[in-house]
mmCIF file as gemmi writes it, N, C-alpha and C atoms, coordinates in Angstrom:
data_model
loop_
_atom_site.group_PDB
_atom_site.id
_atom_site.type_symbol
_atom_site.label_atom_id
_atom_site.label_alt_id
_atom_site.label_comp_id
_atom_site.label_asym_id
_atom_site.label_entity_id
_atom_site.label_seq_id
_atom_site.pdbx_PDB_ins_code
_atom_site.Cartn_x
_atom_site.Cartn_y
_atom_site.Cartn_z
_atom_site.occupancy
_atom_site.B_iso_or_equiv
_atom_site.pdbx_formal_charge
_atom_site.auth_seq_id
_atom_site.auth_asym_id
_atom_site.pdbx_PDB_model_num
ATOM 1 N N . UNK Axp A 1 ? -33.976 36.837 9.393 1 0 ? 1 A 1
ATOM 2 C CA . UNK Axp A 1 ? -32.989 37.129 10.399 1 0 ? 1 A 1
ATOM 3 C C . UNK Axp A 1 ? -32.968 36.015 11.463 1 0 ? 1 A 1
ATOM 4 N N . UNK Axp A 2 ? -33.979 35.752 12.136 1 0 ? 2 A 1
ATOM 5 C CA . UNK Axp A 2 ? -34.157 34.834 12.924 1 0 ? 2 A 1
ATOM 6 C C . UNK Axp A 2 ? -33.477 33.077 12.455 1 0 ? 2 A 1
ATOM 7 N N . UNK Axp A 3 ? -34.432 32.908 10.815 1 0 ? 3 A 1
ATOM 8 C CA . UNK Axp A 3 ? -33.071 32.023 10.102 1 0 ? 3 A 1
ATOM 9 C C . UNK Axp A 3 ? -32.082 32.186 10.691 1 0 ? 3 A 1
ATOM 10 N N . UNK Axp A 4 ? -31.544 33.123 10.189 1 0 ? 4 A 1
ATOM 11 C CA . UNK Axp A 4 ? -29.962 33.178 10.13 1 0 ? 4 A 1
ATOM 12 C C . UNK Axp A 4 ? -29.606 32.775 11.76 1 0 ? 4 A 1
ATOM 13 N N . UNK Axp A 5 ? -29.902 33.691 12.488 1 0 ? 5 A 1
ATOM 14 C CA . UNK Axp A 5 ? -29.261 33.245 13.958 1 0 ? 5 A 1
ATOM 15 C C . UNK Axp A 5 ? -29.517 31.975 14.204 1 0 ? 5 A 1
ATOM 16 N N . UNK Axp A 6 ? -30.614 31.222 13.699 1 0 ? 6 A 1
ATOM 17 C CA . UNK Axp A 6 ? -30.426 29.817 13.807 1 0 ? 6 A 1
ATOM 18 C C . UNK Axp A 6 ? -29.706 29.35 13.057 1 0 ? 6 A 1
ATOM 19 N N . UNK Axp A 7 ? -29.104 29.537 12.115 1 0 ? 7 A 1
ATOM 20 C CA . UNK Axp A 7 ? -28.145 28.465 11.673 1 0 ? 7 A 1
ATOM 21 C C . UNK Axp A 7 ? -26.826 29.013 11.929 1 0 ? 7 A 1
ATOM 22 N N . UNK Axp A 8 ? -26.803 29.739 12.284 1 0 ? 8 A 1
ATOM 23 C CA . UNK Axp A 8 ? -25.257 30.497 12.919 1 0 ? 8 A 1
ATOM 24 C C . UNK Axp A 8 ? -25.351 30.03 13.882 1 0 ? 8 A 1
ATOM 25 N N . UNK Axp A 9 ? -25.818 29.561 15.176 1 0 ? 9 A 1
ATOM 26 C CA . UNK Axp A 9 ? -26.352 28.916 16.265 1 0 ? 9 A 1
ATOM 27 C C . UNK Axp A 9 ? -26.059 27.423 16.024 1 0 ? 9 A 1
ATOM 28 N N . UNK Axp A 10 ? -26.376 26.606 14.709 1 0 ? 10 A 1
ATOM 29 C CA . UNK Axp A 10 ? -26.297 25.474 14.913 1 0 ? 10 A 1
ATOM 30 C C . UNK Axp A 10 ? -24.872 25.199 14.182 1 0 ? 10 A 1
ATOM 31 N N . UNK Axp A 11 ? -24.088 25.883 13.297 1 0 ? 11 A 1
ATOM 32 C CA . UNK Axp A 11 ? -23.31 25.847 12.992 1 0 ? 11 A 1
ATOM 33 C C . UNK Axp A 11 ? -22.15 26.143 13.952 1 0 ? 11 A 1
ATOM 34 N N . UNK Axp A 12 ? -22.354 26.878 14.742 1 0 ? 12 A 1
ATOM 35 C CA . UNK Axp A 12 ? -21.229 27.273 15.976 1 0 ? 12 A 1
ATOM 36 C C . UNK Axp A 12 ? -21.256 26.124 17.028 1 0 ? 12 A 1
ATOM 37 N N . UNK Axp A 13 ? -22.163 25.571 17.423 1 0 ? 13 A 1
ATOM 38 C CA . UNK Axp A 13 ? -22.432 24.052 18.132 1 0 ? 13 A 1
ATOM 39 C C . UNK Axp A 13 ? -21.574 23.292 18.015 1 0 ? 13 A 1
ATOM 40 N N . UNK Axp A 14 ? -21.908 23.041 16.533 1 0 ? 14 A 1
ATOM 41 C CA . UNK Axp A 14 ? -21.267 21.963 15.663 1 0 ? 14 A 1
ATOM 42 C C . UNK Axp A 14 ? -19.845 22.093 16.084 1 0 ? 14 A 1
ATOM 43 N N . UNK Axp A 15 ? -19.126 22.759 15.527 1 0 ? 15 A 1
ATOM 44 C CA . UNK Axp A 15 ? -18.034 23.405 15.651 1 0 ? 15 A 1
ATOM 45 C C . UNK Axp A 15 ? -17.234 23.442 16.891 1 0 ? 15 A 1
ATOM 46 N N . UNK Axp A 16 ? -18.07 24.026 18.101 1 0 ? 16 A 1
ATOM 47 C CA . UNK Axp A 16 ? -17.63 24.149 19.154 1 0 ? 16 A 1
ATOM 48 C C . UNK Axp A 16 ? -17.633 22.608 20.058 1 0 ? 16 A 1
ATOM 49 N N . UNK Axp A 17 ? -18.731 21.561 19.381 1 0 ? 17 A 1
ATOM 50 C CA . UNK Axp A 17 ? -18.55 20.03 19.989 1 0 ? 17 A 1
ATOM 51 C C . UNK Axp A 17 ? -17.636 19.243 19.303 1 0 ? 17 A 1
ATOM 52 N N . UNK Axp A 18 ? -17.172 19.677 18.115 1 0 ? 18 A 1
ATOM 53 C CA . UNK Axp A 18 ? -15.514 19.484 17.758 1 0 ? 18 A 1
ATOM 54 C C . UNK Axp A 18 ? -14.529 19.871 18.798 1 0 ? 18 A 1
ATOM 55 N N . UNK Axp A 19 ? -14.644 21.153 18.84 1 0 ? 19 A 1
ATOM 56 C CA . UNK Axp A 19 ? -13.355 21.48 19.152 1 0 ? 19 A 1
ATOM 57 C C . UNK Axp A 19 ? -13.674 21.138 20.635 1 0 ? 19 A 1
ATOM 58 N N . UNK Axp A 20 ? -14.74 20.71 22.029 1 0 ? 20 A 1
ATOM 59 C CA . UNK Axp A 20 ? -14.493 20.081 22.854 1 0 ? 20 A 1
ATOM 60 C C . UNK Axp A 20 ? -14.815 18.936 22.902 1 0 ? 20 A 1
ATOM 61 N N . UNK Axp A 21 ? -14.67 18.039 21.942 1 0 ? 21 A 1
ATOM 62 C CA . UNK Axp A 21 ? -14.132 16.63 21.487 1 0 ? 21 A 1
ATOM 63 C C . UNK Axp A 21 ? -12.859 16.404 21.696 1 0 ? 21 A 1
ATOM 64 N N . UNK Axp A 22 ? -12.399 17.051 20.516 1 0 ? 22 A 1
ATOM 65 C CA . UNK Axp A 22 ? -11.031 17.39 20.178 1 0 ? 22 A 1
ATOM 66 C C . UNK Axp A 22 ? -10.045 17.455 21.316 1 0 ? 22 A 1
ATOM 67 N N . UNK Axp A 23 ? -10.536 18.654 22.019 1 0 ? 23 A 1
ATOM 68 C CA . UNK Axp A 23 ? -10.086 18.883 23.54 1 0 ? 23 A 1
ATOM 69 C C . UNK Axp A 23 ? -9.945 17.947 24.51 1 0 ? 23 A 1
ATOM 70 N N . UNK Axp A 24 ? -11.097 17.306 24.844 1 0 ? 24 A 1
ATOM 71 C CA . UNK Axp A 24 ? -11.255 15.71 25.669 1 0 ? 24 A 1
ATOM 72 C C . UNK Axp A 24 ? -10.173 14.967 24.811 1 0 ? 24 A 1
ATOM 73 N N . UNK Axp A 25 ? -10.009 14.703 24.02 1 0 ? 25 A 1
ATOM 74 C CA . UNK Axp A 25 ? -9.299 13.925 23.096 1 0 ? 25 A 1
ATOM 75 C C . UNK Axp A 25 ? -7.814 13.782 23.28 1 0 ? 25 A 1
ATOM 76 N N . UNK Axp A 26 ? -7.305 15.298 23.623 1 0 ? 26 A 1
ATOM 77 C CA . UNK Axp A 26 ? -5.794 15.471 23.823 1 0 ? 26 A 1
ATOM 78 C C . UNK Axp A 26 ? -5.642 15.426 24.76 1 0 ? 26 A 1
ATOM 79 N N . UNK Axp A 27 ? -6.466 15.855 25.793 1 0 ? 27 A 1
ATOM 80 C CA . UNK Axp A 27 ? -6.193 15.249 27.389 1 0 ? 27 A 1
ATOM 81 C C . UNK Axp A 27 ? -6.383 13.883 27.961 1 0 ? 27 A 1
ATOM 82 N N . UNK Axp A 28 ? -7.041 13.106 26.521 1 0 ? 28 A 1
ATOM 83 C CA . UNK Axp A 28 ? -7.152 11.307 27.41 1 0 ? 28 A 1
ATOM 84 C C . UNK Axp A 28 ? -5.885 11.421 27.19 1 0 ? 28 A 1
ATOM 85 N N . UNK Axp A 29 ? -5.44 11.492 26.045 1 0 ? 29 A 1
ATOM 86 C CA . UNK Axp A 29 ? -4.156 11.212 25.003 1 0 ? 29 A 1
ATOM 87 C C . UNK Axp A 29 ? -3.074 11.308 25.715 1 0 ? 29 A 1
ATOM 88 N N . UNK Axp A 30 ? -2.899 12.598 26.229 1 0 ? 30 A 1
ATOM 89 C CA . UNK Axp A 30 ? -1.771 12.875 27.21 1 0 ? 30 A 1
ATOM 90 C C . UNK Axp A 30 ? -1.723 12.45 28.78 1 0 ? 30 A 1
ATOM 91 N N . UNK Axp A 31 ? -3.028 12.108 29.379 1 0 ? 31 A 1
ATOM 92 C CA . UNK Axp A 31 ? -2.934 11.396 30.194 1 0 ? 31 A 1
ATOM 93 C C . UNK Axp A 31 ? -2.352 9.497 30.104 1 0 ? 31 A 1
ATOM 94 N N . UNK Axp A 32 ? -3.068 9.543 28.745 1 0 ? 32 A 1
ATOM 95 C CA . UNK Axp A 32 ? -2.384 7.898 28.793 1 0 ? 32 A 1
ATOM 96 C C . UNK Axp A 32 ? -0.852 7.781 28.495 1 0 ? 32 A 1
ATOM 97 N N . UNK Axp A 33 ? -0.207 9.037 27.829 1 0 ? 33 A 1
ATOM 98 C CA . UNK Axp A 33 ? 1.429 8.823 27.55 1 0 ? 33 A 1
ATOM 99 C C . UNK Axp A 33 ? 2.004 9.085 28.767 1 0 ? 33 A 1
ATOM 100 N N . UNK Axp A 34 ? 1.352 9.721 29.746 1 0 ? 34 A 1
ATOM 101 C CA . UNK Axp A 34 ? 1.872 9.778 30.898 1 0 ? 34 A 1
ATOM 102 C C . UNK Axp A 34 ? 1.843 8.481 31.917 1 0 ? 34 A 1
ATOM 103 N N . UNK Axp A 35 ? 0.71 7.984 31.828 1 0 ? 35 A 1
ATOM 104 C CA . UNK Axp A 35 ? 0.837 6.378 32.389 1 0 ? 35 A 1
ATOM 105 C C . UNK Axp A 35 ? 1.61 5.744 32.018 1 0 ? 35 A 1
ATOM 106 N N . UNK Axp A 36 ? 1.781 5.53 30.665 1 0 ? 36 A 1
ATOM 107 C CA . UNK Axp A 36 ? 3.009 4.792 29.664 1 0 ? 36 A 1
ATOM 108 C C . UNK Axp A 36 ? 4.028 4.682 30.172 1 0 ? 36 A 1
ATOM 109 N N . UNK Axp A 37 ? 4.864 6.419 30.479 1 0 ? 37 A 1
ATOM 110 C CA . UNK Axp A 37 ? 6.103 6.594 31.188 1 0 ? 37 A 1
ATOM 111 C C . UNK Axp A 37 ? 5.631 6.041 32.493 1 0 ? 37 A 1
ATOM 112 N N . UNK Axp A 38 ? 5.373 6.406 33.238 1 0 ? 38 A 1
ATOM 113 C CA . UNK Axp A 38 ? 5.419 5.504 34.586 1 0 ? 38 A 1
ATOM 114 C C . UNK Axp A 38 ? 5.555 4.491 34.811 1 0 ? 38 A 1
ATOM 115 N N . UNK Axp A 39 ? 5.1 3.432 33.656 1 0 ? 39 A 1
ATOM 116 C CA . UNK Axp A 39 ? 5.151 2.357 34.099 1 0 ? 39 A 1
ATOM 117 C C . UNK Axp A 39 ? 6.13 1.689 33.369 1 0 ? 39 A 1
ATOM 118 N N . UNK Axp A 40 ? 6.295 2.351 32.281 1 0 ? 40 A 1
ATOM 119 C CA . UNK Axp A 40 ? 8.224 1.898 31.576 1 0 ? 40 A 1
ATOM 120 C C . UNK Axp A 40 ? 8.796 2.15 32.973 1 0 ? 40 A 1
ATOM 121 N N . UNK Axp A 41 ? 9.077 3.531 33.351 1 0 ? 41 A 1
ATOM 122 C CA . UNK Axp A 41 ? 9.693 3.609 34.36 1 0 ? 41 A 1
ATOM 123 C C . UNK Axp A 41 ? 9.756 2.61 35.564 1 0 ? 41 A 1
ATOM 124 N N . UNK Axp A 42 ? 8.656 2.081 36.011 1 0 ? 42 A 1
ATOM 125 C CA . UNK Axp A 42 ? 8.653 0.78 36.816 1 0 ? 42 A 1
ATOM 126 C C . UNK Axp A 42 ? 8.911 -0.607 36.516 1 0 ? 42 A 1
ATOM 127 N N . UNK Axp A 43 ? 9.033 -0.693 35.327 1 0 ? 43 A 1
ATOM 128 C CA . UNK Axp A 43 ? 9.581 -1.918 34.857 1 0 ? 43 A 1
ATOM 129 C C . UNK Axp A 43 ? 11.17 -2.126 34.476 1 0 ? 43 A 1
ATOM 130 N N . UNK Axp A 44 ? 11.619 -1.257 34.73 1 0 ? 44 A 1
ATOM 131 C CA . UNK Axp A 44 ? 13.313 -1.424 34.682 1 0 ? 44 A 1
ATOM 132 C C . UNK Axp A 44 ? 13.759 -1.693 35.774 1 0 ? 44 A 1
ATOM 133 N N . UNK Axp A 45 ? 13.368 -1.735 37.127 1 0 ? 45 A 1
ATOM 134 C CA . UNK Axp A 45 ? 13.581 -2.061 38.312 1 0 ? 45 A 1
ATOM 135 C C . UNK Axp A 45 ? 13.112 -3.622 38.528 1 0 ? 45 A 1
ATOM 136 N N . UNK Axp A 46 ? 12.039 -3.945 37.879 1 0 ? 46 A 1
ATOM 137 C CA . UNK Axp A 46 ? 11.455 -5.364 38.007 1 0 ? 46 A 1
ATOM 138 C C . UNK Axp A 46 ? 12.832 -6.392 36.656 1 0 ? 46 A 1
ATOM 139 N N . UNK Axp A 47 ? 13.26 -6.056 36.019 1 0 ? 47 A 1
ATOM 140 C CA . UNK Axp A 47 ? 13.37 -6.237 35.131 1 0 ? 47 A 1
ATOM 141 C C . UNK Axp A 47 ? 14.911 -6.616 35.919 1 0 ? 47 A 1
ATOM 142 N N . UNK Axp A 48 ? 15.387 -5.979 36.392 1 0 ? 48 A 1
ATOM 143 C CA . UNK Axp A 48 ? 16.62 -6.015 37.3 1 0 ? 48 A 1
ATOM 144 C C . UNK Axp A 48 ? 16.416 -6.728 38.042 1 0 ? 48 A 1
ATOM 145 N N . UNK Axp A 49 ? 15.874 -6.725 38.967 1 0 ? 49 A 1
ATOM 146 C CA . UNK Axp A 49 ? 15.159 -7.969 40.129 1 0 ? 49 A 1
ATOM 147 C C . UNK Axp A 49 ? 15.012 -9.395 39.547 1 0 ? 49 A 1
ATOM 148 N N . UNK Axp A 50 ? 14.374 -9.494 38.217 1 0 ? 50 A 1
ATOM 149 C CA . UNK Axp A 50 ? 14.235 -10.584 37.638 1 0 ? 50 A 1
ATOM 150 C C . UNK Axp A 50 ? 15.793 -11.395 36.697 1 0 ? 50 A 1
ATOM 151 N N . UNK Axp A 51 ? 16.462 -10.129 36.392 1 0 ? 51 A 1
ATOM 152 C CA . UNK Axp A 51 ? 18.064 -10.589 36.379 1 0 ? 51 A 1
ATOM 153 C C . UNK Axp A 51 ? 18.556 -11.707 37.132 1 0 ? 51 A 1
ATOM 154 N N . UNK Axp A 52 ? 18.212 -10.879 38.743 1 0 ? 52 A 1
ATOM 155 C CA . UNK Axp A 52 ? 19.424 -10.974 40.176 1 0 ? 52 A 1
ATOM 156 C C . UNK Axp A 52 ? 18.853 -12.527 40.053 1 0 ? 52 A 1
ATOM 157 N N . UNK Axp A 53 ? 17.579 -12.482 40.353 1 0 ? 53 A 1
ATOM 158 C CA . UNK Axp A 53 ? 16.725 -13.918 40.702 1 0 ? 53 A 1
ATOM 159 C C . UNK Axp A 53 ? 17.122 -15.248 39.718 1 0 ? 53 A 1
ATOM 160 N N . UNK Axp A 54 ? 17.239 -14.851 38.716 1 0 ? 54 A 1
ATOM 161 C CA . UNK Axp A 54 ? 17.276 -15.999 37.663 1 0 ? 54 A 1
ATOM 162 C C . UNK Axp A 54 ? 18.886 -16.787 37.817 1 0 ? 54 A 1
ATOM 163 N N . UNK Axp A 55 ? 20.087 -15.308 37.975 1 0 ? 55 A 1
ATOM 164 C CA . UNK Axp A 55 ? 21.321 -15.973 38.536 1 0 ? 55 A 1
ATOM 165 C C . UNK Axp A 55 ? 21.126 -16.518 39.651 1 0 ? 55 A 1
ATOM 166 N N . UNK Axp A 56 ? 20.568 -16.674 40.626 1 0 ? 56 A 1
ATOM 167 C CA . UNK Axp A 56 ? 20.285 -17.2 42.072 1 0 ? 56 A 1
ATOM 168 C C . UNK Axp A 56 ? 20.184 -18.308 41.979 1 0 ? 56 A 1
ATOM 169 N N . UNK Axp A 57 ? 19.479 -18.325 41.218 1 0 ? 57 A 1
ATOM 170 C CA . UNK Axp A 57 ? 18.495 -20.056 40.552 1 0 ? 57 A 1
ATOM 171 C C . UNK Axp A 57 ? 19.396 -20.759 40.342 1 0 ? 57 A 1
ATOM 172 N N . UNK Axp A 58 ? 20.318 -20.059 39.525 1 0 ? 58 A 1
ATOM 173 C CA . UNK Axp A 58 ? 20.32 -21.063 38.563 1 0 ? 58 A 1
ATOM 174 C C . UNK Axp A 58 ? 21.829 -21.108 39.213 1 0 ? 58 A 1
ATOM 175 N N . UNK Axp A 59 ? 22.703 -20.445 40.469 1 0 ? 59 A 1
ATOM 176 C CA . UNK Axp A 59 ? 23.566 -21.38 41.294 1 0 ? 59 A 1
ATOM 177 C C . UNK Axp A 59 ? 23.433 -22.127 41.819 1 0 ? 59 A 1
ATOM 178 N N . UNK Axp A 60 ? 21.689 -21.886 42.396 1 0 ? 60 A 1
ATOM 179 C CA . UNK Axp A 60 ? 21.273 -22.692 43.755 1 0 ? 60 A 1
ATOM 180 C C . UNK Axp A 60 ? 21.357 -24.608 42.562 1 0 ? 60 A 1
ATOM 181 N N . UNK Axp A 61 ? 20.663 -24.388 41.281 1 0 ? 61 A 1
ATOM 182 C CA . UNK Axp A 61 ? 20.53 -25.665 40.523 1 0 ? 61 A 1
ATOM 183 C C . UNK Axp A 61 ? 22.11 -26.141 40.242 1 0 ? 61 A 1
ATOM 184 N N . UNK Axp A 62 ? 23.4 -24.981 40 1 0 ? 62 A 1
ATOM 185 C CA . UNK Axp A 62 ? 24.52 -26.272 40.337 1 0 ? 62 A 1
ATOM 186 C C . UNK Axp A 62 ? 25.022 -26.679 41.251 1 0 ? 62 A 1
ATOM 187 N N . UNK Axp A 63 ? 24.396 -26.182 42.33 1 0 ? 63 A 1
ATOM 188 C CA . UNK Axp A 63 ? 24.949 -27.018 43.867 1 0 ? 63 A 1
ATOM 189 C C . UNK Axp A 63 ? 24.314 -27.855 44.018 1 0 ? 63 A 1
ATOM 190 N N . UNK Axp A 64 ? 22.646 -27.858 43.738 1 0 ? 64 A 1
ATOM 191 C CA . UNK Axp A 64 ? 22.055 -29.091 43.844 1 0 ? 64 A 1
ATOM 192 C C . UNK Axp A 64 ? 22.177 -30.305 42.939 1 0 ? 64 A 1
ATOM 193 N N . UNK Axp A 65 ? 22.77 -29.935 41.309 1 0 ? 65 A 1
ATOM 194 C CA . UNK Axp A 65 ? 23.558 -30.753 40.187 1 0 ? 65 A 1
ATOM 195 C C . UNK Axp A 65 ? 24.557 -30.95 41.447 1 0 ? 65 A 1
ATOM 196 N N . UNK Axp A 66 ? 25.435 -30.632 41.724 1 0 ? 66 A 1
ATOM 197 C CA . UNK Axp A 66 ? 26.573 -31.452 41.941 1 0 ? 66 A 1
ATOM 198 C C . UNK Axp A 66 ? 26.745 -32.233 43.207 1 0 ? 66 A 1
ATOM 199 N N . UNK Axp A 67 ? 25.698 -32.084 44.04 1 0 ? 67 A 1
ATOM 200 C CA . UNK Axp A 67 ? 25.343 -32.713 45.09 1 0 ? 67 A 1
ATOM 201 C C . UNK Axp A 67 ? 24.454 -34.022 44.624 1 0 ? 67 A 1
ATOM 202 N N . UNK Axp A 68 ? 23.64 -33.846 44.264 1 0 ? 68 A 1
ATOM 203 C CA . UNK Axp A 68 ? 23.207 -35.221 43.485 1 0 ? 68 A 1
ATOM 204 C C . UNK Axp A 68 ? 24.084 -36.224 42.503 1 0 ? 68 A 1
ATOM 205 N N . UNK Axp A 69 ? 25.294 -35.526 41.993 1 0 ? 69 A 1
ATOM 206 C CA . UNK Axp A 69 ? 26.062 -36.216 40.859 1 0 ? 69 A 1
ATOM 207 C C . UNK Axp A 69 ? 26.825 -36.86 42.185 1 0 ? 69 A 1
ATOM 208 N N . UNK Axp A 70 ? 27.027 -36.325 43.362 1 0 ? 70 A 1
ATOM 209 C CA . UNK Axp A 70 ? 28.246 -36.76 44.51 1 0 ? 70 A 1
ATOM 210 C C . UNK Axp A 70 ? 27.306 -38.17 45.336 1 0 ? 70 A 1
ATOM 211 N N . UNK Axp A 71 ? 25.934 -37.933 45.136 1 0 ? 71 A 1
ATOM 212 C CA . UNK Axp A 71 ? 25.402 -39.124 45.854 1 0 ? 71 A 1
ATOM 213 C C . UNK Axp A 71 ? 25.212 -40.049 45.208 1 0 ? 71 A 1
ATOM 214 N N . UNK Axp A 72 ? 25.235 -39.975 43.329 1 0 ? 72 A 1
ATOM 215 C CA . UNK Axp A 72 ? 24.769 -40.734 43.106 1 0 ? 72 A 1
ATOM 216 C C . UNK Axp A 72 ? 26.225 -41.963 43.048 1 0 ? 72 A 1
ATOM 217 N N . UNK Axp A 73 ? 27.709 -41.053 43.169 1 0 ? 73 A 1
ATOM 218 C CA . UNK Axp A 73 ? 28.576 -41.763 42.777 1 0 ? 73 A 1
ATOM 219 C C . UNK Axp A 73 ? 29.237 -42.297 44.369 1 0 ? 73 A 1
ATOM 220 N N . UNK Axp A 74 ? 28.292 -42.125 45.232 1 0 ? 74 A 1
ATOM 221 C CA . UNK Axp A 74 ? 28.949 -42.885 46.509 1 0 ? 74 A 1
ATOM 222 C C . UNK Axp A 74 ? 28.685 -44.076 46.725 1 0 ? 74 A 1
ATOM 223 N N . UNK Axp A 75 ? 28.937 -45.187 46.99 1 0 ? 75 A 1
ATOM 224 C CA . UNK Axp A 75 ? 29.018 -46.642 47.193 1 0 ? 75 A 1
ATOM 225 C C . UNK Axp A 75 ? 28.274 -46.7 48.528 1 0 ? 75 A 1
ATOM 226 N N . UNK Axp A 76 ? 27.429 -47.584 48.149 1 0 ? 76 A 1
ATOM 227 C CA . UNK Axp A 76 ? 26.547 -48.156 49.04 1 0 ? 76 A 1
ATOM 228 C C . UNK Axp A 76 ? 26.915 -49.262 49.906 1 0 ? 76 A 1
């Protein structure tokens, strides 16, 4: 008898450090898909910002193209 409750004992252990494995397991899990979204979510705003910026640039580079093309063609 005593057997037995020991291995019913070590068999339920077993079992039960599965299933709070398991448990830890789905809560990293779902904590990390939740970071995931957040930070997709924060990168569509950067992502926009980095749009606006790149057109900026790249007017500010044809005013400075055509200001340099105007000096280089002025007579000294």
């Amino acid at each position: 008898m005593l057997l037995s409750a020991t291995f019913g004992f070590m068999i339920g252990e077993a079992f039960g450090g599965q299933a709070r494995l398991r448990k830890y397991l789905e809560q990293a899990n779902e904590d990390l898909r939740d970071e995931l979204e957040r930070t997709r979510a924060c990168e569509e705003p950067f992502s926009q910002e980095i749009k606006r910026l790149r057109g900026e640039i790249n007017d500010i580079n044809k005013h400075v193209v055509a200001v340099s093309k105007s000096l280089e063609k002025r007579p000294s």
